[in-house]
N, C-alpha and C positions, 0 to 999 in steps of 0.2 A: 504494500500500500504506500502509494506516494503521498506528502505531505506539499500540497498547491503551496509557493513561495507567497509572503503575502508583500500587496503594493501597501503605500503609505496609504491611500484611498480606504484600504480595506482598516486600517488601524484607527485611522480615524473614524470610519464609520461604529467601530467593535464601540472606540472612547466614546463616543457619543451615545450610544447606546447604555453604556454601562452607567456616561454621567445621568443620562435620563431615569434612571433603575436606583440611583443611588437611593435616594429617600421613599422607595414603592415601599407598601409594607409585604410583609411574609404571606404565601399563603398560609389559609387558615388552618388544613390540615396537611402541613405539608413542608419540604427544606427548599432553597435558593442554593443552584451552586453554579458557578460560572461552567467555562467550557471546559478549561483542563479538567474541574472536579469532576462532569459529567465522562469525559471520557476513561477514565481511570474505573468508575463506576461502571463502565458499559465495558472495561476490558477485564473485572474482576469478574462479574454476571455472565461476559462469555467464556473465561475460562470455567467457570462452575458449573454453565448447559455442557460443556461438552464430557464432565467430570460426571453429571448427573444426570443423564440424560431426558428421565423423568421430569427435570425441572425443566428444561428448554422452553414449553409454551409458557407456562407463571414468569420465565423470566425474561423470555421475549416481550409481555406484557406488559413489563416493569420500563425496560427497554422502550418501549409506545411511551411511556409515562412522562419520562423525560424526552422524547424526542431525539430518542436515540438508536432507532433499530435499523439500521441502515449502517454505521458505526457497529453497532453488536453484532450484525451477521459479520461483515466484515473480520472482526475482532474473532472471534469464531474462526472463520474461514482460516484467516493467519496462524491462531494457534495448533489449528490443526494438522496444517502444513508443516509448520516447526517440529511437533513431532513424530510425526513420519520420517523425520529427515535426521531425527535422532539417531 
């Protein structure tokens, strides 16, 4: 998986974003976490589907929650490969 280089445009856009987010409050029943936290979360969930197979749809579903299933199959995909190649 390639990681897009990012332009100044995209940085500013993220900053401006985040300044608008600064003061939102919390979902009610629910965490805020930026990008890097979601991705670490969507590569912990996908090594765990493929650890547990039984989990894969509750945690694909988790993965939808955040807006992350696209990233967790992906993440999935990658780990899988890695160890095949063990």
């Amino acid at each position: 998986m390639k990681i897009p280089a990012l332009t100044s445009t995209d940085i500013e856009k993220e900053l401006a974003s985040l300044l608008e987010n600064i003061n939102a409050p919390l979902p009610e029943h629910g965490v805020c976490v930026d990008n890097g936290e979601m991705q670490v979360i969507m590569l912990a969930i996908a090594k765990l589907a493929l650890e547990r197979p039984g989990w894969n749809w509750m945690l694909g579903e988790i993965a939808d929650r955040f807006g992350g299933r696209e990233i967790f199959e992906e993440f999935k995909d990658l780990y899988y490969h890695e160890t095949l190649t063990k």
